[in-house]
N, C-alpha and C positions, 0 to 999 in steps of 0.2 A: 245124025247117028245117035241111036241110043247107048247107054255106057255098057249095057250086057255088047252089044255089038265091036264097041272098041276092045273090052277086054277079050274077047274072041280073035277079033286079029292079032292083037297082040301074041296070044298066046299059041296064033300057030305061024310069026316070026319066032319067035321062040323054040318052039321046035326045029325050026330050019337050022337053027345056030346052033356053035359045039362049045365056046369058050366063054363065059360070064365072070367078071363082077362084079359083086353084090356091094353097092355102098349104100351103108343104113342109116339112119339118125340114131345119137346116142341117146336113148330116153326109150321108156314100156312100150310103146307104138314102137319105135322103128327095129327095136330086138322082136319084138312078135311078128312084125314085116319081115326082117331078114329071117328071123326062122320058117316063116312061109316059104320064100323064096328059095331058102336050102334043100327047106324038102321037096320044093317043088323039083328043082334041078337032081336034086340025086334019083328019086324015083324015075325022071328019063334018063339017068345016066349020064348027063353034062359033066364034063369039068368045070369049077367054079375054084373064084377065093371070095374072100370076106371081109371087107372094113366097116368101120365104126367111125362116123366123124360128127362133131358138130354143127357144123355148116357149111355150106359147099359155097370156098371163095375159091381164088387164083391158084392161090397155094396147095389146095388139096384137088384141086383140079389137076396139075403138074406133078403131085407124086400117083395120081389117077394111071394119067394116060400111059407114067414111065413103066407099067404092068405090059403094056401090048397086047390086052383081053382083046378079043373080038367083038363083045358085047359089053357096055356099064347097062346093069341095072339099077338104080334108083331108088331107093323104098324110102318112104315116109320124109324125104328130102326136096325140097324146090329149089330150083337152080335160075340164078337170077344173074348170073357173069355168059358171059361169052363160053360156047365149048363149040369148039370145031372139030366135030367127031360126029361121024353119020350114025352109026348102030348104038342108038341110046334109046334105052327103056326108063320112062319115070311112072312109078306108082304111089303119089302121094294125092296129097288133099289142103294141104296148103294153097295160097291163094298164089300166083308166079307170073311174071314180066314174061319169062320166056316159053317157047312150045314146042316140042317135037312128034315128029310123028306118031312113036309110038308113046305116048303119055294119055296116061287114066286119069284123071283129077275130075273128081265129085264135082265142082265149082263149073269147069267147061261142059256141065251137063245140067247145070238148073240149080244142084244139089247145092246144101251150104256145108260145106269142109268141115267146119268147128262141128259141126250135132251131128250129120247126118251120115258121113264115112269116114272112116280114119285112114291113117297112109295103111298100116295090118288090114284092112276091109279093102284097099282099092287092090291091095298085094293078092288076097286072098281071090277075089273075084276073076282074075288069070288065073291062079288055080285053080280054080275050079271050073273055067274055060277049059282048061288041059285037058281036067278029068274030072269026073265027079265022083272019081276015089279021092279026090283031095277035098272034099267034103269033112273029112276026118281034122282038117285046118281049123273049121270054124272060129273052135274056139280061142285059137290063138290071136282071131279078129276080135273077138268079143273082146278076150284081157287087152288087147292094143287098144281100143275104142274106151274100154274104162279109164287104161291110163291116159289118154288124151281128156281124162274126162267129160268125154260126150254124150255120158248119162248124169250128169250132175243137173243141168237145167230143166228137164223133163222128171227128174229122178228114175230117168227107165231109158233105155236105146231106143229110138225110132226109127223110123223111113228104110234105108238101105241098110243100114247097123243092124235091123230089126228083122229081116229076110236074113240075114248072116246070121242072127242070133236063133231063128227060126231053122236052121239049117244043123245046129248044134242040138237041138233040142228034140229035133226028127231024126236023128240018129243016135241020141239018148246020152251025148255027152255033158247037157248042161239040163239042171233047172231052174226056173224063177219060182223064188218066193219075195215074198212081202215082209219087212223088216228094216229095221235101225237102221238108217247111213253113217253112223260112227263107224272109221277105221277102227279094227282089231274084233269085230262082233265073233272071229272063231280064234284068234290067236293070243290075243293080248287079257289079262286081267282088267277085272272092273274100272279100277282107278286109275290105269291106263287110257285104257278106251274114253275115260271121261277126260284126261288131262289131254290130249288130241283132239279131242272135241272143237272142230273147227268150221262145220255147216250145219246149222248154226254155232254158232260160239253159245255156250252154257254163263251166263252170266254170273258172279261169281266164285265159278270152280273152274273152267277151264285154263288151262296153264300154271296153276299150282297144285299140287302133287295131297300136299294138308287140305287144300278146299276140298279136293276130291275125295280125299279120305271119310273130312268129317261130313259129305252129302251125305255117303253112304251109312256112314254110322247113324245118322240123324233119322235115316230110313227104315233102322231097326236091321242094318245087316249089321255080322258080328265081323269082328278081324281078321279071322278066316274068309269069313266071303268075299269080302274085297279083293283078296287074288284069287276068284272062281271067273269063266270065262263068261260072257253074255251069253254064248249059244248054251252056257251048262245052266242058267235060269228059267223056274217055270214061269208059267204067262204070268201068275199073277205078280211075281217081281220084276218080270218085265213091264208090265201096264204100269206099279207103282214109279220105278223110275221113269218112263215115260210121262208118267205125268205131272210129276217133283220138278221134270226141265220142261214140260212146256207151261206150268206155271210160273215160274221166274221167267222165262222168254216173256209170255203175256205181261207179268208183273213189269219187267222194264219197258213197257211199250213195241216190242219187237213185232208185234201182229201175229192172224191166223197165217198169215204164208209161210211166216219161218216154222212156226209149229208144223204146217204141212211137211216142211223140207222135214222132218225126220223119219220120215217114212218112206220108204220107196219099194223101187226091186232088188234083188241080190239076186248073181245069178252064183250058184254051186256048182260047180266043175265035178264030176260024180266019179271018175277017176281017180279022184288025188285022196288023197286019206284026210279024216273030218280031223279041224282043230287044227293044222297044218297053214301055213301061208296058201297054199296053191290052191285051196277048198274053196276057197271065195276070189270070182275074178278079180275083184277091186284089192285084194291084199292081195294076190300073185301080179298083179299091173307093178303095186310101189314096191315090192322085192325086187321085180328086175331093174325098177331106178335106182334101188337106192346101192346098186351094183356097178350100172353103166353108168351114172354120175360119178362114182367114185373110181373111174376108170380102169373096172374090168366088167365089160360085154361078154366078154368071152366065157363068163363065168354064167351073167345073164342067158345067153345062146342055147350054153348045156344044158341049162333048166328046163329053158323050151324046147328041145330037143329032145327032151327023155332021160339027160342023165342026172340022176338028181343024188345018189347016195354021198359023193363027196361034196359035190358043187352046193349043196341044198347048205349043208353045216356051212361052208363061206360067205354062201349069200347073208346066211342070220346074223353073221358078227356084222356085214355090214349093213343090215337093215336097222340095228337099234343102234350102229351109229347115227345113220340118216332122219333119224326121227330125232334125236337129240341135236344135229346140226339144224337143224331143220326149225328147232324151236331158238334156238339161241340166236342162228341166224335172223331170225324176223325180231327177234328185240333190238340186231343190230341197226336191222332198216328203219326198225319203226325211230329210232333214236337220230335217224339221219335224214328224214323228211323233210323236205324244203317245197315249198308253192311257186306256183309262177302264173301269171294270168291264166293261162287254161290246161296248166299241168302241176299233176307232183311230180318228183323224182326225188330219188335218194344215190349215190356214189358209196359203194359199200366198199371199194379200190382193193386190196386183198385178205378184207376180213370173211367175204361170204364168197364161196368158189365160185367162178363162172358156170358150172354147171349146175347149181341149184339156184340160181339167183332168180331165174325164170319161175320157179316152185315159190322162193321167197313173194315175188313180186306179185303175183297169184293170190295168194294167203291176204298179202297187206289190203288188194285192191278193193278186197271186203270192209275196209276200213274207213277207203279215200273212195266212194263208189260215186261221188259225184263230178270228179276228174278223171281222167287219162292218169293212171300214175306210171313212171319210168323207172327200173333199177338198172343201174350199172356195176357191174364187178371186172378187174382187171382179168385179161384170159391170158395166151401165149402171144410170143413172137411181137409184142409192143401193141398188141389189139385187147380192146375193150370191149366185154359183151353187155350186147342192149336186153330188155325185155320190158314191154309195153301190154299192160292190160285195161283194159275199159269195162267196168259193168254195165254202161251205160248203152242209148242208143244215138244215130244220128252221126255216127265217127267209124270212119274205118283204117283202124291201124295199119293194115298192111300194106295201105296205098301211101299213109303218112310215113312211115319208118324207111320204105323201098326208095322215095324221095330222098327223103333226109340224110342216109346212109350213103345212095350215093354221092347226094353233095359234098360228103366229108371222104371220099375215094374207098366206102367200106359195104358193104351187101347186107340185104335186109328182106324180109317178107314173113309171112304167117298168114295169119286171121283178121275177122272184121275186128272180133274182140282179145285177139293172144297175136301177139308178133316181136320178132326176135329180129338183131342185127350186129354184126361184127364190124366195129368202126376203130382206126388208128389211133391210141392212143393221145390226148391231148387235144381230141378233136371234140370233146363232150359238151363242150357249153354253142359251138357252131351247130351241132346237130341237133342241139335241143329248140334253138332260134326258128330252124327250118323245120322239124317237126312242129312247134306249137303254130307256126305261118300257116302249116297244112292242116292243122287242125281246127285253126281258125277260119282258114276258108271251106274246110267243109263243113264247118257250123252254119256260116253266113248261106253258103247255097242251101241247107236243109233251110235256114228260116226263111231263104223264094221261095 
């Protein structure tokens, strides 16, 4: 069966059913998931509710069921415990132990989950099974697919992403252009947008506030221009900073690739007002995070839902706190790195939230790119969250973590290269044993 053919059935179970709910993952994919799926269910007129979880153990399975829905829907979440419940819908892209009938997942079709659909793209492809008035969604796959970052490797969407993106584009709510991959290119000031400078990293200015200052001054901008936006720069100050940092990139030895990495696509959201977060998908993806990690979705939801005149001002207080967490956090993991035969990890215990530590760990693995590195931060209820990233090839996380996790009585899964797990507190140095076991024997089979 082809995946247009699965999401077709699915979506005309769906119409059969009156009662749903909708459990999302907390992070820009699973808010642009659930808001698919909102809209998708109000325009039939469904009753529905709405949660927000981090990961689907025991726990949030049991206050699940205690709802009595007719239907769980699934978005951008894999479920890897036991659920004995027939009417379950899963539209994710994560890699998962378990199966249900009606489950969409990119991966049981060829596709690879990390690049080529997000859980907002497999949510959105039932919509638009419904109707292809839900066409009008697209973009809301596109911003989930940026925030999973699955235009970062490519610097542009492909495959499946890329017919979703094209669906946005044919109905004239997005354009590509070609430009910067620095966060803030429509929102943030110059010396901002340098001090975030994170693919590639700016060798000596990014992360201090003075290096960035005096780049710019050094490039003949005055004091004033330093807080002017990127998008408010003509080409030729744009060419000039472009090519002040792909000189230092080359000067430190970094190669033509990373210099390539500065360039990519942007896509513009043509509805949102210019200069705004919401104008560029990749800055509307990390507003609705730096929301839902700081635990309010609900705030996130609004946004992509359309209401934006109060929710828009709460999101901003917490978007530059999340940028600020975001940097201090990674000086605490970098500070806490420890080696082991064939992994780093760091224990950040309740210095860096469990909900950004995935972002943290992310960030570092550009550092540690020749290992598997691990963070952990304490979460709720005596559990610890995992997050496992690899740049590398030849290892697949999501089969090591889903192991190891459950060795230690706690759930796990994701990606070849991003996977997450919620394991019992105290169980960290067991879990690490049997994750490096598993990583050492999928080493050894790749060198048969």
């Amino acid at each position: 069966m082809h995946i247009v053919d699965k999401s077709k059935e699915i979506a005309e179970f769906i119409k059969r059913q009156d009662n749903f709910h909708i459990i999302a993952h907390l992070d820009a994919d699973g808010i642009s998931a659930g808001a698919i799926a909102v809209k998708t269910l109000e325009r039939l007129g469904k009753e529905f509710d709405v949660d927000f979880v981090k990961q689907v153990d025991q726990d949030t399975l049991r206050n699940i069921l205690e709802k009595n829905m007719d239907v769980l829907w699934f978005v951008d979440l894999s479920i890897n415990v036991d659920l004995n419940f027939d009417n379950v819908i899963v539209t994710d892209h994560h890699r998962s132990m378990k199966r249900f009938r009606y489950s969409l997942n990119p991966n049981d079709f060829g596709f690879d989950g990390g690049t080529e659909l997000s859980g907002a793209g497999a949510t959105y492809l039932v919509a638009r099974s419904i109707s292809r008035g839900n066409m009008d969604l697209s973009y809301l796959a596109v911003v989930g697919a940026c925030g999973d970052l699955q235009d970062r490797r490519n610097r542009k969407l492909v495959s499946i992403n890329r017919d979703i993106l094209r669906d946005s584009v044919k109905i004239n709510l997005i354009d590509i252009i070609k430009d910067i991959q620095y966060f803030g290119r429509e929102s943030k000031p110059l010396f901002r947008l340098l001090f975030y400078a994170d693919d590639p990293v700016i060798p000596g200015v990014s992360g201090s506030e003075e290096a960035c200052i005096a780049f710019l001054l050094d490039l003949g901008f005055n004091r004033r221009d330093i807080y002017r936006r990127w998008v408010d720069l003509d080409r030729n100050k744009k060419r000039k900073m472009l090519s002040e940092i792909a000189r230092r990139l080359l000067g430190r030895g970094f190669g033509a690739t990373f210099v390539r990495r500065l360039i990519g696509e942007v896509y513009i959201l043509k509805n949102e007002k210019e200069g705004t977060e919401l104008h560029d998908a990749r800055e509307f993806a990390t507003l609705l995070n730096s929301t839902a990690r700081y635990g309010r979705p609900d705030i996130a939801l609004k946004i992509c839902l359309g209401e934006r005149e109060k929710y828009l001002k709460e999101a901003r207080r917490f978007l530059d706190n999340h940028r600020q967490n975001l940097s201090s956090s990674l000086q605490i993991a970098r500070s806490r790195v420890e080696r082991r035969k064939y992994l780093c990890y760091f224990h950040a215990e309740n210095k860096i939230k469990d909900t950004i530590v995935g972002s943290v760990t992310s960030m570092l693995s550009r550092e540690f790119s020749s290992h598997p590195i691990v963070g952990f931060a304490n979460g709720d209820n005596g559990n610890v969250k995992v997050s496992a990233r690899y740049r590398g090839k030849g290892i697949d996380l999501s089969r090591a973590i889903y192991t190891a996790a459950l060795s230690v009585g706690g759930t796990g899964g994701g990606h070849r290269r991003a996977a997450g797990a919620l394991i019992p507190r105290g169980t960290e140095e067991e879990f690490l044993d049997v994750f490096e076991r598993e990583i050492e024997n999928q080493l050894s089979l790749e060198v048969l």
